[in-house]
N, C-alpha and C positions, 0 to 999 in steps of 0.2 A: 197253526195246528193246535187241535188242544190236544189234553192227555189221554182224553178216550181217543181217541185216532192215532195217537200215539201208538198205544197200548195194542187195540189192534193191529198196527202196522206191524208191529215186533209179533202177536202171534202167529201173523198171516207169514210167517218166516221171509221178512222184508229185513237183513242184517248188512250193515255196511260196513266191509274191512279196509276202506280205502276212503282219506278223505282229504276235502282241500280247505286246511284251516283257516286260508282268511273267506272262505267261503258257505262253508258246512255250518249250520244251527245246531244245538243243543237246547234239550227243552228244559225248564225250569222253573220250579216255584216260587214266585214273588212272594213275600207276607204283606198280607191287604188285609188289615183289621174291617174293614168294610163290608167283607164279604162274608158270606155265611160259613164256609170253609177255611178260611185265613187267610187263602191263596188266591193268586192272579198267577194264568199260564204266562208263560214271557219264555223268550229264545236269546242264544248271546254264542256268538260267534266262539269254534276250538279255539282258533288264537286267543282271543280276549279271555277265554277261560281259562288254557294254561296259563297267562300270564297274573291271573288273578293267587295260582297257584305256590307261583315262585317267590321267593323271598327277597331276591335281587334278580338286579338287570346285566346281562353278558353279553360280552364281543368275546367270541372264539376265532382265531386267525391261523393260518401259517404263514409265517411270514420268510422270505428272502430277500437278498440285498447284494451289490456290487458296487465296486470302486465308489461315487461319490452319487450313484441314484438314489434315490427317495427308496425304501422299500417297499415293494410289492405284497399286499397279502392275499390270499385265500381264505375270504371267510365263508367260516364255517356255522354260525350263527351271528347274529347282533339281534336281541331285541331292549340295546339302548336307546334308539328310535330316534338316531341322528347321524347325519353322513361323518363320516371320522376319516381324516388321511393322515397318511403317513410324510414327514419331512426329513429331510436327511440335514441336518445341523453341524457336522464334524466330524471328522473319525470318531468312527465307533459313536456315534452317540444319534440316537434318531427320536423326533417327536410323535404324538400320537393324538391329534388334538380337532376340536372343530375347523372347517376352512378359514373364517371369521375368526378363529381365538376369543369369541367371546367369554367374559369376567363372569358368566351364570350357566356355563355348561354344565353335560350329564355330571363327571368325575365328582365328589364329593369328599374331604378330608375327612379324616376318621372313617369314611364308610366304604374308600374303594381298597382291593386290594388285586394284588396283580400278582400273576404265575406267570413262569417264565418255563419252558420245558427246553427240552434236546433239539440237536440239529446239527449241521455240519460248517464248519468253517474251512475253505480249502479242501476240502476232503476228507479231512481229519472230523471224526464226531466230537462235536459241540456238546458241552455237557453242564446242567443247572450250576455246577458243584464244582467245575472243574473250568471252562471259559465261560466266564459267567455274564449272561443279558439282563438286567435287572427293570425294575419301572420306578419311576420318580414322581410322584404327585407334583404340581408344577406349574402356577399359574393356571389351572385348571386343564394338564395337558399331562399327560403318561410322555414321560422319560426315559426312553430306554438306551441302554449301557452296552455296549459288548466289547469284553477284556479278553487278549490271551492267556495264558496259564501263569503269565508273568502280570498279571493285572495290568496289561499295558493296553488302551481299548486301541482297534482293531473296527475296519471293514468287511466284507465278502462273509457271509454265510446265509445258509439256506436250509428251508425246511425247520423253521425254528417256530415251536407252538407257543403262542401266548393266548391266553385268558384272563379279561378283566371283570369284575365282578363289581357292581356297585349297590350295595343292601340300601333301600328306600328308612 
């Protein structure tokens, strides 16, 4: 489509409120010194445009866990663009890493950083500041922690938000 047809379609009152990002086009202006105008129409997919957007790569999750299983998450985004599991390693201590553990994964030192929010343990609410989950950068693997109030780590809790962030 070029941008006269574009352009038409938007006056011809053609608006779309609803879209499927790895599917939907976005039109836009190439710079092509070639051309008499500077430009070459070109299209690129919402996904590929919000991510041209963002400054880093995220996994948003909820995470829960029991007695000696691997934890479970709910994610809620990932566009680090890699399958990531969860391992159960010990009390209270669970990994977050490629299947393979390969030595050149996403994680990057100095550039990932990891939130750990609320949730419950036993029943009792879970709290950043208070039973603390933390993340360990790690042979290229997020490390996570979870202490009682007595910093003593601890299994079983649920509904616990994490978010890792890795800036390019």
């Amino acid at each position: 489509m070029d941008i006269l047809n574009f352009i038409s379609w938007i006056k011809g009152g053609r608006v779309v409120t609803s879209v499927d990002p790895t599917q939907t086009l976005l039109p836009v202006g190439l710079k092509d010194n070639r051309r008499d105008d500077g430009y070459l129409a070109g299209a690129i997919t919402v996904e590929d445009f919000a991510a041209q957007l963002s400054p880093y790569k995220v996994y948003t999750a909820i995470l829960s866990q029991s007695g000696t299983s691997n934890p479970s998450d709910t994610i809620l985004m990932n566009t680090i663009d890699v399958n990531l599991s969860w391992e159960y390693l010990s009390t209270g201590q669970y990994r977050l890493s490629l299947p393979s553990f390969p030595s050149n994964g996403p994680f990057i030192v100095g550039k990932t950083f990891v939130f750990i929010g609320s949730g419950k343990n036993n029943n009792v609410p879970l709290y950043a500041n208070n039973n603390t989950a933390m993340g360990v950068l790690q042979n290229n693997a997020i490390i996570v922690r979870n202490f009682d109030t007595s910093f003593v780590q601890q299994d079983n809790f649920e509904n616990v938000s994490i978010e890792i962030r890795v800036y390019s």
